[in-house]
PDB file of N, CA, C and O in Angstrom:
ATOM      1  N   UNK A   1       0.854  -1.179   0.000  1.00  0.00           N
ATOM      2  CA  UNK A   1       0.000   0.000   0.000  1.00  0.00           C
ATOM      3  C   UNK A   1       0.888   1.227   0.000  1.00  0.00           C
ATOM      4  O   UNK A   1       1.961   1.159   0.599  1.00  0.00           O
ATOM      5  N   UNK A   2       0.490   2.489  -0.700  1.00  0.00           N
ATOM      6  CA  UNK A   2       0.955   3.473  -0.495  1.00  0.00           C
ATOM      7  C   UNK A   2       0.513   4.528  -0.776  1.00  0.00           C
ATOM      8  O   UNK A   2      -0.259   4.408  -1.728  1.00  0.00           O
ATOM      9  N   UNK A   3       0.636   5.913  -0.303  1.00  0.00           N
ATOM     10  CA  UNK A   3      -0.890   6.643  -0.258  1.00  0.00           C
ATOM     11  C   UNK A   3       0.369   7.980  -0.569  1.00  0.00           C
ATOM     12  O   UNK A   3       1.558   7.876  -0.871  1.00  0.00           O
ATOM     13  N   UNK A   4      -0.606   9.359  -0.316  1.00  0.00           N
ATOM     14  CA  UNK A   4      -0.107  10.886  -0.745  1.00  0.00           C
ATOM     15  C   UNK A   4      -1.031  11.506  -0.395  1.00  0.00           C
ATOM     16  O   UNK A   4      -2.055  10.867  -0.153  1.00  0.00           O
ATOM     17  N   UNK A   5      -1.046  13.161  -0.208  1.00  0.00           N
ATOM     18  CA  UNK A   5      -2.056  13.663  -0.138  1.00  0.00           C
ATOM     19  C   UNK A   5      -1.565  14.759  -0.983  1.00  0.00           C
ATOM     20  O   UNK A   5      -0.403  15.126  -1.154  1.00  0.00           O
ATOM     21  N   UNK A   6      -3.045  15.382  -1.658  1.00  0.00           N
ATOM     22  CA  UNK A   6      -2.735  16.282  -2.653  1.00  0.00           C
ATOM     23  C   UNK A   6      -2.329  17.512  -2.109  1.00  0.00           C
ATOM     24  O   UNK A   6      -2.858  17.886  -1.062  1.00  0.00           O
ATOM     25  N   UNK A   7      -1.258  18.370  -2.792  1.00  0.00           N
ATOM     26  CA  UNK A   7      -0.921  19.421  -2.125  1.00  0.00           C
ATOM     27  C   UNK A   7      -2.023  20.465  -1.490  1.00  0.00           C
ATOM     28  O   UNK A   7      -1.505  21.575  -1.364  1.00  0.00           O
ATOM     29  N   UNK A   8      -3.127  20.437  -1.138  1.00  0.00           N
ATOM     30  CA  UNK A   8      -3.799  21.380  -0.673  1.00  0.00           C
ATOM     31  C   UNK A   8      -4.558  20.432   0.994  1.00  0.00           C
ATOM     32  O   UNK A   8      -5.358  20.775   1.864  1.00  0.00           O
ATOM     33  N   UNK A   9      -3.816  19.268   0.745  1.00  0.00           N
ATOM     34  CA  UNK A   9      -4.283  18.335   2.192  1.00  0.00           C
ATOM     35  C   UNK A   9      -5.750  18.129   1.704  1.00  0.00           C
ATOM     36  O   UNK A   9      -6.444  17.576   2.557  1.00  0.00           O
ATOM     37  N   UNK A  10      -6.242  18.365   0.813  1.00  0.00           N
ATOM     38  CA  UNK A  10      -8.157  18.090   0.979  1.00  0.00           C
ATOM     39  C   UNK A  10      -8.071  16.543   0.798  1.00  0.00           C
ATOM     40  O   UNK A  10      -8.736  15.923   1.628  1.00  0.00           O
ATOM     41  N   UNK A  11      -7.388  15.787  -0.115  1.00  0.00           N
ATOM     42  CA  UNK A  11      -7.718  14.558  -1.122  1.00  0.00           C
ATOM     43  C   UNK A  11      -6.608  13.474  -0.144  1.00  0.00           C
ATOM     44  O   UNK A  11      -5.993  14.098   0.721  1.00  0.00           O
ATOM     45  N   UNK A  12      -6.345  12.121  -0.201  1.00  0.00           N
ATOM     46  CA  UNK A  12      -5.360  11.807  -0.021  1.00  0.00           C
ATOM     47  C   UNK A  12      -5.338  10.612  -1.362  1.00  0.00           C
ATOM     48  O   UNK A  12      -6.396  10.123  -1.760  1.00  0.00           O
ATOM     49  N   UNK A  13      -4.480  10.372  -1.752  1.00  0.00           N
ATOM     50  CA  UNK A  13      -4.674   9.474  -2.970  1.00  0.00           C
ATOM     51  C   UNK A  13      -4.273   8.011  -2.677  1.00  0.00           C
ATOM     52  O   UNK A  13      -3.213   7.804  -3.268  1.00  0.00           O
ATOM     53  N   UNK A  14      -4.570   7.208  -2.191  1.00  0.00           N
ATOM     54  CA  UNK A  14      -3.926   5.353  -2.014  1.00  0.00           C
ATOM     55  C   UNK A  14      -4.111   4.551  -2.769  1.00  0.00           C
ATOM     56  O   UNK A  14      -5.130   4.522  -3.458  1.00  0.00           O
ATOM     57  N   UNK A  15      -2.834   3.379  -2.860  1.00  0.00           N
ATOM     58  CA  UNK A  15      -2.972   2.710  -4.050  1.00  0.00           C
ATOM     59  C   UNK A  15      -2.625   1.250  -3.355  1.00  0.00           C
ATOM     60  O   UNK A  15      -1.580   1.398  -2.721  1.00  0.00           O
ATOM     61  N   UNK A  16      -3.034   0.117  -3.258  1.00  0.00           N
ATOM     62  CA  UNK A  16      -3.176  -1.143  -3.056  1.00  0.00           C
ATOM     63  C   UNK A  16      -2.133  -2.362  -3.662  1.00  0.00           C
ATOM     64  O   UNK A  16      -1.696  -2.217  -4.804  1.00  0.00           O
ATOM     65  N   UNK A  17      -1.881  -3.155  -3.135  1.00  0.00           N
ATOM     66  CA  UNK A  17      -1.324  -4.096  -3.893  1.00  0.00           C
ATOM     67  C   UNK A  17      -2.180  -4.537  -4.897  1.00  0.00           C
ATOM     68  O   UNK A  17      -1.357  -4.625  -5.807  1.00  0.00           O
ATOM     69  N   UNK A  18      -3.240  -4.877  -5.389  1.00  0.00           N
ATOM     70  CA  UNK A  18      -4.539  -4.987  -6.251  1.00  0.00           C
ATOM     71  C   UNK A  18      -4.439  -4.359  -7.621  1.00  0.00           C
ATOM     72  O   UNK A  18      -4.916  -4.705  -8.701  1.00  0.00           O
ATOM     73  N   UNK A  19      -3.649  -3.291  -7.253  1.00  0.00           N
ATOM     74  CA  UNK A  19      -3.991  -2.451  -8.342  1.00  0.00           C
ATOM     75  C   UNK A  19      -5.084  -1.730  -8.156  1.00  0.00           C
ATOM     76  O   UNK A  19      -5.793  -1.484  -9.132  1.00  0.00           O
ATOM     77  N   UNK A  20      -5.412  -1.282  -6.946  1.00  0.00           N
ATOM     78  CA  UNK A  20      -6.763  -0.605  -6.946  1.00  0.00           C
ATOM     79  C   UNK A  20      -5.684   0.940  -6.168  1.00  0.00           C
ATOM     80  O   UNK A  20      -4.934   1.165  -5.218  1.00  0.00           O
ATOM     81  N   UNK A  21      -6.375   1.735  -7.526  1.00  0.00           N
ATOM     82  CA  UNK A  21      -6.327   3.924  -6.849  1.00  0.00           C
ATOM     83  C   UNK A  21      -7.559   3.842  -6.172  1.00  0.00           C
ATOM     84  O   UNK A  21      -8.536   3.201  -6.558  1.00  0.00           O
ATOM     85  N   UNK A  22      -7.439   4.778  -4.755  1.00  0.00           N
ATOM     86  CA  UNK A  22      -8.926   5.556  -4.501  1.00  0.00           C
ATOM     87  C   UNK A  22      -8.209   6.701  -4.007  1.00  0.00           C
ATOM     88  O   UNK A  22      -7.089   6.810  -3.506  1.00  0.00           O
ATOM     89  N   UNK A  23      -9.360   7.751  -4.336  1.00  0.00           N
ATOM     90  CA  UNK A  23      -8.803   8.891  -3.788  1.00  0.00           C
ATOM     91  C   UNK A  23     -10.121   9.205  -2.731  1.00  0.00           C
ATOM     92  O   UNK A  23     -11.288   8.859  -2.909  1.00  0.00           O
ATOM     93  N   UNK A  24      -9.484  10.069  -1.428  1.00  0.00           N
ATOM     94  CA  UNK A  24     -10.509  10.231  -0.225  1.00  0.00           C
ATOM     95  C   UNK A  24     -10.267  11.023   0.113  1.00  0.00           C
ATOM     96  O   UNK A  24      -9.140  11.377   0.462  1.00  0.00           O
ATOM     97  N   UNK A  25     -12.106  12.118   0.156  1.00  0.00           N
ATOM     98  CA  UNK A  25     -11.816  13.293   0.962  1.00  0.00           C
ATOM     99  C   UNK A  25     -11.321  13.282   2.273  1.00  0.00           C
ATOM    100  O   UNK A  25     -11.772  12.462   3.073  1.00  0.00           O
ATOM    101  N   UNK A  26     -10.382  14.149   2.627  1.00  0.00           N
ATOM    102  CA  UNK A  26      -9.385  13.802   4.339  1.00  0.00           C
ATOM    103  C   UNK A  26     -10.591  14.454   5.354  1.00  0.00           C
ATOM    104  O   UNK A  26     -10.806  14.130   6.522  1.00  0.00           O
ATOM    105  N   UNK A  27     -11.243  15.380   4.617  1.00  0.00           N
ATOM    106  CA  UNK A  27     -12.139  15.773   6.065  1.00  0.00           C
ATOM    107  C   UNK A  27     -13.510  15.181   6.702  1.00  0.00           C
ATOM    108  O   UNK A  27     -14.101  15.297   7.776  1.00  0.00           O
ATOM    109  N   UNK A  28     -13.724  14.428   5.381  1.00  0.00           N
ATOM    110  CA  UNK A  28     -15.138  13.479   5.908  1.00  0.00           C
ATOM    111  C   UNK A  28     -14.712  11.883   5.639  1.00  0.00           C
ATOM    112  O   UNK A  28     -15.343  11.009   6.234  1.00  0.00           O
ATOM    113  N   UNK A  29     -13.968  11.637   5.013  1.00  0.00           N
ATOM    114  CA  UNK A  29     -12.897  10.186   4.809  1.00  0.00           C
ATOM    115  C   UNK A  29     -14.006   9.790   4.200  1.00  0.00           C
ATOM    116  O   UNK A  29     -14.425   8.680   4.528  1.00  0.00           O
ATOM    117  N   UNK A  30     -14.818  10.612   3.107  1.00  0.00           N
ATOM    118  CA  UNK A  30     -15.412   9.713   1.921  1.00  0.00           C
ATOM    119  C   UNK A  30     -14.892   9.499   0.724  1.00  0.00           C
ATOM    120  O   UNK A  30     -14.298  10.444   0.205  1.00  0.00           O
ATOM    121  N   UNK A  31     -14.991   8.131  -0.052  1.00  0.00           N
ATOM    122  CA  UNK A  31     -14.160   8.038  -1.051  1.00  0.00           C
ATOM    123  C   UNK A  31     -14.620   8.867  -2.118  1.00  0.00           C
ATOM    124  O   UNK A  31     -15.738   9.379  -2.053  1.00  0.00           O
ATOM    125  N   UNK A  32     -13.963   9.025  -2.967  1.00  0.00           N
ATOM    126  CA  UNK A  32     -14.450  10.150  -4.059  1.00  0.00           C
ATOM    127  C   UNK A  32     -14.284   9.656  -5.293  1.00  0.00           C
ATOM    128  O   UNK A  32     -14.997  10.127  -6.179  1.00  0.00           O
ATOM    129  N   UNK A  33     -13.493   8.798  -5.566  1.00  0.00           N
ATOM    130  CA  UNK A  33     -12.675   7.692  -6.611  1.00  0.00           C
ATOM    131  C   UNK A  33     -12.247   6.828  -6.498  1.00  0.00           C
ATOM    132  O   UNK A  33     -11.750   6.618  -5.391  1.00  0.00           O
ATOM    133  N   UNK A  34     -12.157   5.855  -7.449  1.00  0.00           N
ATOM    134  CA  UNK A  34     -11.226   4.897  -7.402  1.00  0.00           C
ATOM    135  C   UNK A  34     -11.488   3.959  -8.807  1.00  0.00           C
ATOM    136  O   UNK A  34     -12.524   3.610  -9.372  1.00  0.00           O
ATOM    137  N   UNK A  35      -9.785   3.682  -9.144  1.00  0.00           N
ATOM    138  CA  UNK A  35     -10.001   2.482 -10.205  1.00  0.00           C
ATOM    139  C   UNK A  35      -8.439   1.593 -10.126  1.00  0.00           C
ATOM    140  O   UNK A  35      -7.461   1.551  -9.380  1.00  0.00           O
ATOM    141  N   UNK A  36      -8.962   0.878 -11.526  1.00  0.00           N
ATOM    142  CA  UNK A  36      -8.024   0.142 -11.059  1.00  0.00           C
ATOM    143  C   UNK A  36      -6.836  -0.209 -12.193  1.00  0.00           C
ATOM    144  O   UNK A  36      -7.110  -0.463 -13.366  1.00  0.00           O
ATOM    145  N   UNK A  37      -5.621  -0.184 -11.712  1.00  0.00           N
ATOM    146  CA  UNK A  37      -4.512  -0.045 -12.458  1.00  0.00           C
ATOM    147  C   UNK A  37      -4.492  -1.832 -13.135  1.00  0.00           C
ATOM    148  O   UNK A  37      -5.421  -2.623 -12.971  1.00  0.00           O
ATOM    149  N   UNK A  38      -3.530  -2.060 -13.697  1.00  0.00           N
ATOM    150  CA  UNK A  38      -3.345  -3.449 -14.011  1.00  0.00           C
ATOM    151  C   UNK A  38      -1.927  -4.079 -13.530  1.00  0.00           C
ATOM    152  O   UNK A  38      -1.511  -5.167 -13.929  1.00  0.00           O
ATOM    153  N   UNK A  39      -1.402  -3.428 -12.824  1.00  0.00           N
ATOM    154  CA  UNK A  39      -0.593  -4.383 -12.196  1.00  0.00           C
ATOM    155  C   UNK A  39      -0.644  -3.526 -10.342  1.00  0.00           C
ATOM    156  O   UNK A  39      -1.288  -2.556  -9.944  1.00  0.00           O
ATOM    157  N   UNK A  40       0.487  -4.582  -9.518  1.00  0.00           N
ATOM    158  CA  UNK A  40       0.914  -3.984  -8.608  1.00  0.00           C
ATOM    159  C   UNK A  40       1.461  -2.671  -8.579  1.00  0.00           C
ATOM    160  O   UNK A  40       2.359  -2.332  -9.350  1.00  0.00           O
ATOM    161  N   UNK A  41       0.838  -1.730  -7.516  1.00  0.00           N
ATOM    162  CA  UNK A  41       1.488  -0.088  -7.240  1.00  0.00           C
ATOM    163  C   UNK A  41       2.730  -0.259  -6.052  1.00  0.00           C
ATOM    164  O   UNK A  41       2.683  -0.798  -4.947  1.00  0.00           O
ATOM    165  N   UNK A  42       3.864   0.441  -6.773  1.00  0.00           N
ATOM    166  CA  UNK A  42       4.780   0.649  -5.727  1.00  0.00           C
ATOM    167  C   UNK A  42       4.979   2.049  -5.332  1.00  0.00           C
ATOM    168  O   UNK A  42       5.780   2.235  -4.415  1.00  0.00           O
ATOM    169  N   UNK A  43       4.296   3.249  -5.947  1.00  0.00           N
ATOM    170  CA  UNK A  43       4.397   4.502  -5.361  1.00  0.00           C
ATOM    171  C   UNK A  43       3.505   4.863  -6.255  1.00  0.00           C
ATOM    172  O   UNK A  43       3.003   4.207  -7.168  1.00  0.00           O
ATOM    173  N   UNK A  44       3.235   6.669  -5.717  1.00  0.00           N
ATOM    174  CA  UNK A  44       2.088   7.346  -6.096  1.00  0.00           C
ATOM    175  C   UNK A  44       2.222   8.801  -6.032  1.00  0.00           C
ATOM    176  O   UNK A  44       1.980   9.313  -4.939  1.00  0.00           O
ATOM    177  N   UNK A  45       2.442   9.290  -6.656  1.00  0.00           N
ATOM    178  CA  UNK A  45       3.213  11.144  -6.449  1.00  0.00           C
ATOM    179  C   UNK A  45       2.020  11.734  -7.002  1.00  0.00           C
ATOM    180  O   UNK A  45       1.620  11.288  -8.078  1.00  0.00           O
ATOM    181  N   UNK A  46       1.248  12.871  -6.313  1.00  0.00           N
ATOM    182  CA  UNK A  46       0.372  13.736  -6.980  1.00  0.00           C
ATOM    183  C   UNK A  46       1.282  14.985  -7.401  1.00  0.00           C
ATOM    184  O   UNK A  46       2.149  15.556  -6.739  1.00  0.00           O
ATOM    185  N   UNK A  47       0.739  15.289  -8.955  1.00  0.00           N
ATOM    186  CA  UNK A  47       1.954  16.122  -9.413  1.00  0.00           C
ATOM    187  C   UNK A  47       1.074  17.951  -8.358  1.00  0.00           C
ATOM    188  O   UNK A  47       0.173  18.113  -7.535  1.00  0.00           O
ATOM    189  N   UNK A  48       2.079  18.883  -9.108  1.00  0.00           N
ATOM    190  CA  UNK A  48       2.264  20.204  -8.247  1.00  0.00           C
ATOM    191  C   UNK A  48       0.646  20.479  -7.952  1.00  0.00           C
ATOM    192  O   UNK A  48       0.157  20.556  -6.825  1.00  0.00           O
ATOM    193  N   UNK A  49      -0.145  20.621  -9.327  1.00  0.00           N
ATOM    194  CA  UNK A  49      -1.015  21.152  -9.038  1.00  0.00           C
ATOM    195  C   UNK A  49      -2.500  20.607  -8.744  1.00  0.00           C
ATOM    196  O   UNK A  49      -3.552  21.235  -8.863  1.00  0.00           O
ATOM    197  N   UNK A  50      -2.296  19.150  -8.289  1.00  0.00           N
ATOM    198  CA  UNK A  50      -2.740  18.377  -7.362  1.00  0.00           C
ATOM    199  C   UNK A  50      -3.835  18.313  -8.437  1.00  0.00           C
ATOM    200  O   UNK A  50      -4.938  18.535  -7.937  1.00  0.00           O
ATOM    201  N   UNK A  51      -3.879  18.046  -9.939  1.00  0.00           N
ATOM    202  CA  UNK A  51      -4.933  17.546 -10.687  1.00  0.00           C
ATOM    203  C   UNK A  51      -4.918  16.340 -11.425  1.00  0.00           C
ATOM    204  O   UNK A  51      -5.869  15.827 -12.014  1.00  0.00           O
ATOM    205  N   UNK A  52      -3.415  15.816 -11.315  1.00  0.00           N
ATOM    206  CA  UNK A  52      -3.296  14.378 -11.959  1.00  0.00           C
ATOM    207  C   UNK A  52      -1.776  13.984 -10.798  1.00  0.00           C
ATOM    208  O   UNK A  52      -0.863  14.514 -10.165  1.00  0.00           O
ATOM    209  N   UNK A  53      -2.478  12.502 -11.192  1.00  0.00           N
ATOM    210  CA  UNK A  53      -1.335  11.834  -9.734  1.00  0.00           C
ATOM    211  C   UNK A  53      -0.371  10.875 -11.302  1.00  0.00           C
ATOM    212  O   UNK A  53      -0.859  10.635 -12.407  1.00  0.00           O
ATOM    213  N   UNK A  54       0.762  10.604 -10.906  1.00  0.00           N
ATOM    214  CA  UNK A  54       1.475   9.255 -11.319  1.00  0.00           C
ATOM    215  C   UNK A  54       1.380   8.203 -10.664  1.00  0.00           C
ATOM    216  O   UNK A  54       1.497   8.346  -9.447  1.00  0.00           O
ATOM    217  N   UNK A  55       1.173   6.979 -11.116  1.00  0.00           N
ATOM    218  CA  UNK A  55       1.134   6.165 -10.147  1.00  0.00           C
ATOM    219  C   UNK A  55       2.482   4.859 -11.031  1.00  0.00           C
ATOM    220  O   UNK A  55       2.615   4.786 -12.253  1.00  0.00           O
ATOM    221  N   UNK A  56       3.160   4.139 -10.172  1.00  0.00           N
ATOM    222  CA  UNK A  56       4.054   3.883 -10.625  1.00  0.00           C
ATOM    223  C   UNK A  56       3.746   2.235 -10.114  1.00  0.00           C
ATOM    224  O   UNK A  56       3.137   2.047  -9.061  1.00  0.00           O
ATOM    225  N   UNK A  57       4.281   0.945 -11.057  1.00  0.00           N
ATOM    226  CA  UNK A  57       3.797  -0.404 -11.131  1.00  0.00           C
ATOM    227  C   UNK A  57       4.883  -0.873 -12.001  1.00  0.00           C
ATOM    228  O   UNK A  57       5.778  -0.068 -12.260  1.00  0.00           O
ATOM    229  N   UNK A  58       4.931  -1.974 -12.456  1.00  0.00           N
ATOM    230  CA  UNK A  58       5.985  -2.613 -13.850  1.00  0.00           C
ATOM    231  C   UNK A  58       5.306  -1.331 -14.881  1.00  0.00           C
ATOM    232  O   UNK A  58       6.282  -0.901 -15.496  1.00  0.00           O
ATOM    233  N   UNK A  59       4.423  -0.779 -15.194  1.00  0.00           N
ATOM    234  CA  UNK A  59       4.266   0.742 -15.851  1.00  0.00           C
ATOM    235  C   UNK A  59       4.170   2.310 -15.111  1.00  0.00           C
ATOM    236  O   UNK A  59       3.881   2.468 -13.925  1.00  0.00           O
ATOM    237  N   UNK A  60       4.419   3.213 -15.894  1.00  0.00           N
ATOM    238  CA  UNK A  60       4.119   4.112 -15.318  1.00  0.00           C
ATOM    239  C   UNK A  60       2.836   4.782 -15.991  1.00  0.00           C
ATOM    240  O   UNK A  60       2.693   5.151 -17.157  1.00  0.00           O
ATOM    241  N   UNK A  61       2.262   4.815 -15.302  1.00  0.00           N
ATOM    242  CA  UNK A  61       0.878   5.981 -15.599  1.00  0.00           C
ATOM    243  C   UNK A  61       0.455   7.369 -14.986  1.00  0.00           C
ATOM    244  O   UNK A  61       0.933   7.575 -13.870  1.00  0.00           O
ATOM    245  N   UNK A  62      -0.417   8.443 -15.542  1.00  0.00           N
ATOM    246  CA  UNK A  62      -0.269   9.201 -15.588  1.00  0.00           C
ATOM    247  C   UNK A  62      -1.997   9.443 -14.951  1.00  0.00           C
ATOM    248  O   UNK A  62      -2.584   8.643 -15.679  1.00  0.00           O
ATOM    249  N   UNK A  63      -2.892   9.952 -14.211  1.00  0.00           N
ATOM    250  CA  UNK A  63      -4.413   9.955 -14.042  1.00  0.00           C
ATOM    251  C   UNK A  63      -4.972  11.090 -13.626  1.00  0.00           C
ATOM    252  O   UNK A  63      -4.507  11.781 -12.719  1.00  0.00           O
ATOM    253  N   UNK A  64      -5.941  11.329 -14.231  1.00  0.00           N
ATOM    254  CA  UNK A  64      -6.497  12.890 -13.546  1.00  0.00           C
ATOM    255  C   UNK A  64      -7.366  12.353 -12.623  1.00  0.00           C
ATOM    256  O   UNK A  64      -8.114  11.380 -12.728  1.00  0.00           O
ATOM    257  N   UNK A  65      -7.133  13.272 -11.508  1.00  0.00           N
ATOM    258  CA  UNK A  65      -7.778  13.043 -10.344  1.00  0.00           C
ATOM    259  C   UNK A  65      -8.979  14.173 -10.294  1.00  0.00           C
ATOM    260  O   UNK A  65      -9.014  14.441  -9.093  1.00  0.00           O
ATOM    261  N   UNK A  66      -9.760  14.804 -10.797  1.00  0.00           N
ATOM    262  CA  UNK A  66     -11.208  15.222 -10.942  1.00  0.00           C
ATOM    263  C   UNK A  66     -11.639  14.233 -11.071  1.00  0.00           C
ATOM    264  O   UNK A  66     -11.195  13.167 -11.498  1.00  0.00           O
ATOM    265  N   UNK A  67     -12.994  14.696 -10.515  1.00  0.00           N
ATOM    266  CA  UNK A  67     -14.118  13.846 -10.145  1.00  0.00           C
ATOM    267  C   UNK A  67     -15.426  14.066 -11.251  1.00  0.00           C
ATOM    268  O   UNK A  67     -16.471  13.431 -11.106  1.00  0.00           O
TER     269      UNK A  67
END
């Protein structure tokens, strides 16, 4: 597992051995998203302006995090 929170602290983004993203609001801890990658996640960086995360596996991908 390994998680981030978007630079403004609202979102936190976690990613599963599964291959499963969810992203969760931090102030009511409801989920807001989630899908699912195709392999194992070993990290997860939300870029600067906290609108698309990388998430990193045997690929790298790229995801917008709007809802």
């Amino acid at each position: 597992m390994t998680a981030t929170f978007t630079p403004d602290g609202n979102r936190v983004v976690g990613g599963s051995n599964d291959g499963t993203v969810t992203i969760w609001d931090t102030e009511t801890a409801r989920e807001i998203k989630q899908w699912s990658s195709t392999d194992e996640l070993q990290a997860i960086k939300v870029l600067p302006g906290g609108e698309r995360c990388v998430v990193a596996g045997k690929q790298v991908r790229l995801y917008e995090l709007a809802t």
